[in-house]
N, C-alpha and C positions, 0 to 999 in steps of 0.2 A: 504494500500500500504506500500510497505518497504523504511522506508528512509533512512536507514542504508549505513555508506561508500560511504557517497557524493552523494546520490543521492539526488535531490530535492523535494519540497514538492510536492506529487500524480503525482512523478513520481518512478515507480518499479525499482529496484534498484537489477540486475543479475550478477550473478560471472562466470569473463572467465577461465574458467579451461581446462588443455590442459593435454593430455597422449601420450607418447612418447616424444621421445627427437629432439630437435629442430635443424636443421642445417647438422644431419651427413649423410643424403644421399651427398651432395651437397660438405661438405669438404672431403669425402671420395673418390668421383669423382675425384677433383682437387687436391689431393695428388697423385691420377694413373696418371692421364694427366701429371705428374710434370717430365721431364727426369732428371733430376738431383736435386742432393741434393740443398736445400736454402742453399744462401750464409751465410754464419755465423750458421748454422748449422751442428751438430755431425752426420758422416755418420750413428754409427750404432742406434742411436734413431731415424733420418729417418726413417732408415729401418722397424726399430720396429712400425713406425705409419701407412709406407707403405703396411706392413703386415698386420696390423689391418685396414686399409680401404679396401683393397681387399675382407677382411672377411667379412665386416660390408657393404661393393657395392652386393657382394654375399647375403645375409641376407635379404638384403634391397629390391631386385631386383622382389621379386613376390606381393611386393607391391607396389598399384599406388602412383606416386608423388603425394606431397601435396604441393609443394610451400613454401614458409619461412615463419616463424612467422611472421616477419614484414607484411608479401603479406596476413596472414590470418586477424592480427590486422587490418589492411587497411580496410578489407572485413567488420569487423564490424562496424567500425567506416563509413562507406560507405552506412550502414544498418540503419543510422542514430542514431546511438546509441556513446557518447563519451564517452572516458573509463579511467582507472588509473592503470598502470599495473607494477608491481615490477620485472623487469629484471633478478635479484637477483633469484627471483622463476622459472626462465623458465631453465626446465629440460635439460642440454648439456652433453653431454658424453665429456673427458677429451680430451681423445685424438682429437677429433673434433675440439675442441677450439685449441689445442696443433698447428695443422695442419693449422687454417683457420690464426695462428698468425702469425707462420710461411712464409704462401704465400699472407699475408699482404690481407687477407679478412677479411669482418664481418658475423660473426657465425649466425645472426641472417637475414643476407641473402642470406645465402647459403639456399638449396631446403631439403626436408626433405623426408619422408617415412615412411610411420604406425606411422603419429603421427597427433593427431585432436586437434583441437581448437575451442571453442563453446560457447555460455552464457546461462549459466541452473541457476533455479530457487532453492529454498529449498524443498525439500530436494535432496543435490548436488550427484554429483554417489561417491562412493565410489573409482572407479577406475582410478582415477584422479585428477589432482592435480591444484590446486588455485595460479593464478598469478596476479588478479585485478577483479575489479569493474566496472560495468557500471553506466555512471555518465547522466547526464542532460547535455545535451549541445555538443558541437562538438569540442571538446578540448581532443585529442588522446594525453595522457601524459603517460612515461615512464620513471618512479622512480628507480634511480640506489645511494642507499643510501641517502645520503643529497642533490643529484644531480636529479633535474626534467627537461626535455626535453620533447618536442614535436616528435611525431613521423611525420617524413617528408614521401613523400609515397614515397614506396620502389622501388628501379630499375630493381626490378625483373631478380636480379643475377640467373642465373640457372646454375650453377657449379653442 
């Protein structure tokens, strides 16, 4: 068995790795729904991000919602499986973040599209990218540099 990366002794020890980007179905939505510019924001970079949601809602639209990272981590951890996962790693397109800071959401539970989250074994796919560990025990922790928090379950924002 693998004890590597927190997992305990004979217990297997799997990596969640996720492809796609996390959050922009969801702030891409709730920047169209926005009638007017946020307060203390510059009209024409609005514009600029409003443009690029429209493009990225368009993009997004022939495939099915996935739900937030937070709604997918949940699912694992719900699988009985506890995990450790570096926030830091989870794929966000800029302007996403840009948008979800602006209408005072969190990026990470906003709704997503063409984008998966899984726990695969070695040898991991290639086409996809590494955010944590699955651990022993039911402790859903979420490392955001020298800052570890618990993941509380998500409210299932669907923006």
């Amino acid at each position: 068995m693998n004890n590597d990366n927190g997992a305990a002794e004979n217990c297997a020890s799997f990596a969640i790795m996720v492809k796609g980007y996390a959050g922009s179905l969801g702030a891409a939505k709730a920047c169209i729904r926005r009638e007017a510019v946020p307060e203390g924001f510059r009209e024409d970079i609005w514009q600029r991000l409003l443009k690029w949601a429209r493009c990225r809602e368009k993009e997004l639209s022939s495939f099915p919602a996935s739900g937030s990272i937070h709604e997918a981590l949940w699912d694992i951890g719900a699988s009985g499986y506890g995990f450790r996962v570096n926030v830091r790693d989870i794929p966000l397109e800029q302007e996403a973040v840009e948008i979800c800071e602006a209408l005072g959401l969190n990026i990470y539970e906003a709704g997503s599209a063409d984008f998966e989250t899984g726990l695969y074994s070695y040898p991991y796919p290639e086409d996809m990218i590494l955010i944590g560990y699955s651990a022993k025990g039911r402790d859903k922790l979420l490392v955001n540099g020298e800052d570890v928090s618990f993941l509380n379950k998500p409210e299932s924002f669907d923006a």
